[in-house]
C-alpha positions in Angstrom: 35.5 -46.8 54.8 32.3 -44.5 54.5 30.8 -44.6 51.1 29.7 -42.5 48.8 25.7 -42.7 49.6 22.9 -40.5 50.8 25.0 -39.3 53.9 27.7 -39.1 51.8 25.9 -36.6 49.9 24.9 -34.9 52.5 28.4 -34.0 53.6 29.0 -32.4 50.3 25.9 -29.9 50.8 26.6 -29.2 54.2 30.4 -28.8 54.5 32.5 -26.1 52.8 35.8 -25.9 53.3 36.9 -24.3 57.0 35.8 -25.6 60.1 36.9 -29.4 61.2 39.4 -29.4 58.4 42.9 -31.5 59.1 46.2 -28.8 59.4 47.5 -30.3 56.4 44.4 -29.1 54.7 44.3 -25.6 56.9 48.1 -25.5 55.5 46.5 -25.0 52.3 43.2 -22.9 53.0 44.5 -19.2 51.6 45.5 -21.1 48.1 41.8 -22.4 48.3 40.6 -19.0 48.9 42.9 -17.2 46.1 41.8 -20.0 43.7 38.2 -19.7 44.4 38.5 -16.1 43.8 39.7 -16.5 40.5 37.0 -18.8 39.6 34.6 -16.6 40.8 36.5 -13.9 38.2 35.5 -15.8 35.6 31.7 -14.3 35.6 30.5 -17.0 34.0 27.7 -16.2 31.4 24.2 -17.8 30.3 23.2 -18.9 27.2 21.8 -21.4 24.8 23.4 -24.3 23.5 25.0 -23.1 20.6 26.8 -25.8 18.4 27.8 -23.7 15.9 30.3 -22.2 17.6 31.7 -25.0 19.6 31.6 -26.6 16.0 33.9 -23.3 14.6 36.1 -23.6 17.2 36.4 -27.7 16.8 37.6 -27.0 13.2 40.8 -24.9 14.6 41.8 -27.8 16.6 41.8 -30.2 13.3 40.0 -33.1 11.7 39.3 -35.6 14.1 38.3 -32.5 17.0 36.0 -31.2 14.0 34.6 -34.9 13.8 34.0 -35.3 17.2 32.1 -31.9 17.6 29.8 -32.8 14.7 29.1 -35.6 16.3 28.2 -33.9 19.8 26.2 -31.6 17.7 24.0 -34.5 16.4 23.8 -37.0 19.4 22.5 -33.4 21.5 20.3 -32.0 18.8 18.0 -35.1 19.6 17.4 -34.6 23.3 18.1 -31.0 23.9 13.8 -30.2 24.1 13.6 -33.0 26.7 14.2 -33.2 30.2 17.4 -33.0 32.4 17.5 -36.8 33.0 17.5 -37.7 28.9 20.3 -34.7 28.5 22.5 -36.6 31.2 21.9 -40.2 29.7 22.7 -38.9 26.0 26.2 -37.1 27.2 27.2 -39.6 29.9 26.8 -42.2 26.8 28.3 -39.8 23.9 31.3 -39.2 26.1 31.7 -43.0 27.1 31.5 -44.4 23.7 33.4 -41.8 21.9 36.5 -41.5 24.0 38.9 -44.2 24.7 40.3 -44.2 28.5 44.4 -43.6 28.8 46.5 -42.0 31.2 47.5 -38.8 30.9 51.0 -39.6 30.4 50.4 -41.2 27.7 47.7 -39.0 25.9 50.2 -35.6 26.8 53.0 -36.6 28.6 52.5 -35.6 31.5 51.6 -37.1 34.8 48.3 -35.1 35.3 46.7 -32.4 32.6 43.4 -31.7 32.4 41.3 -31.4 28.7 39.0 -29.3 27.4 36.1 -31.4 25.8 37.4 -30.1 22.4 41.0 -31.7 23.3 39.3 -35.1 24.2 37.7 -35.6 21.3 40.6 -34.3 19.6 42.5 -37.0 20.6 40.0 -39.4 20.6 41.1 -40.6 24.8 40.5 -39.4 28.0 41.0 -40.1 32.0 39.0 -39.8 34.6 38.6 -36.1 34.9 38.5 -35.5 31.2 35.5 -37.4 31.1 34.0 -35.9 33.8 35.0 -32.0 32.7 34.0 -32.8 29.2 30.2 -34.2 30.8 30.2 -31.0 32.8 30.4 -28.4 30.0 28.8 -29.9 27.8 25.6 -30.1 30.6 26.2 -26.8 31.5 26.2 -25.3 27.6 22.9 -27.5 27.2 21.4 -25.4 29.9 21.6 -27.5 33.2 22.5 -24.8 35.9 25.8 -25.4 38.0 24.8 -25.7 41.0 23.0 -29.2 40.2 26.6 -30.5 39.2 29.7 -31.0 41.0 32.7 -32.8 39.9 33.5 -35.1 42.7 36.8 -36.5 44.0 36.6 -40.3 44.9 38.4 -43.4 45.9 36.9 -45.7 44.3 36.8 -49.7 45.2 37.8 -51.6 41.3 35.8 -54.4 40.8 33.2 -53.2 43.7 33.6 -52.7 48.0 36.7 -54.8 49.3 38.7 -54.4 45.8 42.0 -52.1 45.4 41.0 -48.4 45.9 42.2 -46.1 43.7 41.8 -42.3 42.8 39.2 -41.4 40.4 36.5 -38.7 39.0 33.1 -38.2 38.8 30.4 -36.0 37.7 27.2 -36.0 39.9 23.6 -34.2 39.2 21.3 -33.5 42.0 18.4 -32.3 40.8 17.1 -30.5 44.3 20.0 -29.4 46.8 18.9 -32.2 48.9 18.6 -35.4 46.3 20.4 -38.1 46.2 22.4 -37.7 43.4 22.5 -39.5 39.7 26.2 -40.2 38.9 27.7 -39.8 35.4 30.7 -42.0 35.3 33.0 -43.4 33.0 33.5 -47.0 34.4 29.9 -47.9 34.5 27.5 -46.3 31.9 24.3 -46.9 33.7 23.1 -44.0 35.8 23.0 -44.8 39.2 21.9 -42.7 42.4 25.1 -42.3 44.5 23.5 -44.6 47.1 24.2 -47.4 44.4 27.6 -47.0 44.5 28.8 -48.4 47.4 32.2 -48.8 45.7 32.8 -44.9 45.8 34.1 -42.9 48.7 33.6 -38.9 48.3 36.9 -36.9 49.2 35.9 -33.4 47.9 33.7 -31.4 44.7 33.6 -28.7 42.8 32.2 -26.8 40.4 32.0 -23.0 38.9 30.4 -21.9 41.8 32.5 -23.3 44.9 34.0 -25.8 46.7 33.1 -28.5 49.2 35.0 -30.9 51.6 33.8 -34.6 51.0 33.8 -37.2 54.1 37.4 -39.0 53.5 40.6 -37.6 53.7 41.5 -34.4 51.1 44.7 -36.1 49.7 44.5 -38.0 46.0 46.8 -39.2 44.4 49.5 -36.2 46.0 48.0 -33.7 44.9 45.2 -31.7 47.4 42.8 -29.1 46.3 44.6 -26.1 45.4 46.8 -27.7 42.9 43.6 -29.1 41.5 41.5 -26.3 41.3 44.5 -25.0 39.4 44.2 -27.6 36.7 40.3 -26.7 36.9 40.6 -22.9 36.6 42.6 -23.4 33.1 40.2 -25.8 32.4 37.5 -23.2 32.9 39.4 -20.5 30.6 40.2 -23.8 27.6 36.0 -24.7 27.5 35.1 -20.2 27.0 37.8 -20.7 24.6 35.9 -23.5 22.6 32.7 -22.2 22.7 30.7 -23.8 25.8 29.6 -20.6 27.7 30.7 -16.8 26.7 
């Protein structure tokens, strides 16, 4: 099973989605390419990390969401002058500690829905990809640029290589296109290059910006990419809505 480490990471610079690509995956290439062009709609804007707002729009959601964004506001008011590396550590550990993991189906009813960061704290839980979308905007409205993050599809080996694989989400930084990238995870709070996590197998990432076939199979969890950039393009619309970029 190839694992996700520095030629792991690799793969994900070097191989957008087209050539070498299974037919079930070709099956689904124009619904990449309408979905990617809907992202790329978006326009997404640049700007300062503005609490405030995400603060404003935390209070329309209710008490605890209002809670939860004050407390954002504080834990990133103490790192936001220092550097990149800090910024991850601070949200990877806000996020982890603040947020209790659950299953979708029992946070919304429903077998796979994807938060805003606002919703998360809102209610307090979180899976997989909440975590990770939640560690992504917030980043992003801090000032890290896109293209150093990418939301990345695993399977991931519970318990460590040789345990019961499963599907799961991450949130990886590379600080130059061809590092070996520091991944933000909710099962182990420690920062770890990507080479120190033999237990995780890339399938595909993502961010604002684009798309990019991992080194495993595309299928997780029966659902394939364009149903998931789906979830990922609301998800984009939900975070302008609360404030993290304009």
């Amino acid at each position: 099973m190839p694992v996700f480490n520095a030629a792991a990471a690799a793969a994900f610079r070097s191989e957008p989605w087209g050539a070498g690509v299974g037919a079930a995956v070709r099956r689904g290439l124009a619904s990449l390419r309408w979905a990617a062009l809907l992202l790329a709609t978006l326009s997404l804007g640049v700007q300062a990390w503005d609490p405030e707002r995400i603060v404003q729009a935390a209070a329309r959601r209710g008490e605890q969401a209002l809670q939860g964004a004050q407390a954002l506001r504080q834990a990133m008011a103490s790192v936001q002058s220092q550097d990149e590396p800090s910024q991850l550590a601070a949200v990877n550990e806000f996020y982890n500690r603040r947020l209790q993991y659950r299953d979708d189906i029992d946070i919304w009813g429903q077998v796979d829905y994807w938060a805003s960061p606002l919703e998360s704290l809102q209610k307090g839980m979180a899976d997989c990809e909440d975590y990770a979308i939640a560690k992504y905007f917030t980043l992003t409205a801090m000032g890290v640029p896109h293209r150093k993050l990418r939301l990345v599809y695993v399977r991931a080996a519970m318990g460590g290589p040789g345990g019961p694989v499963q599907p799961h989400m991450v949130l990886a930084y590379y600080p130059s296109p061809e590092a070996d990238p520091f991944v933000l995870d909710n099962l182990i709070t420690e920062l770890r290059h990507a080479s120190r996590r033999p237990d995780l197998s890339p399938v595909f990432s993502f961010n604002a910006e684009g798309l990019w076939e991992g080194v495993g199979p595309v299928a997780v969890g029966g659902a394939g990419p364009s149903e998931r950039l789906s979830r990922w393009r609301d998800a984009l619309a939900k975070a302008r809505q609360d404030g993290f970029f304009q």
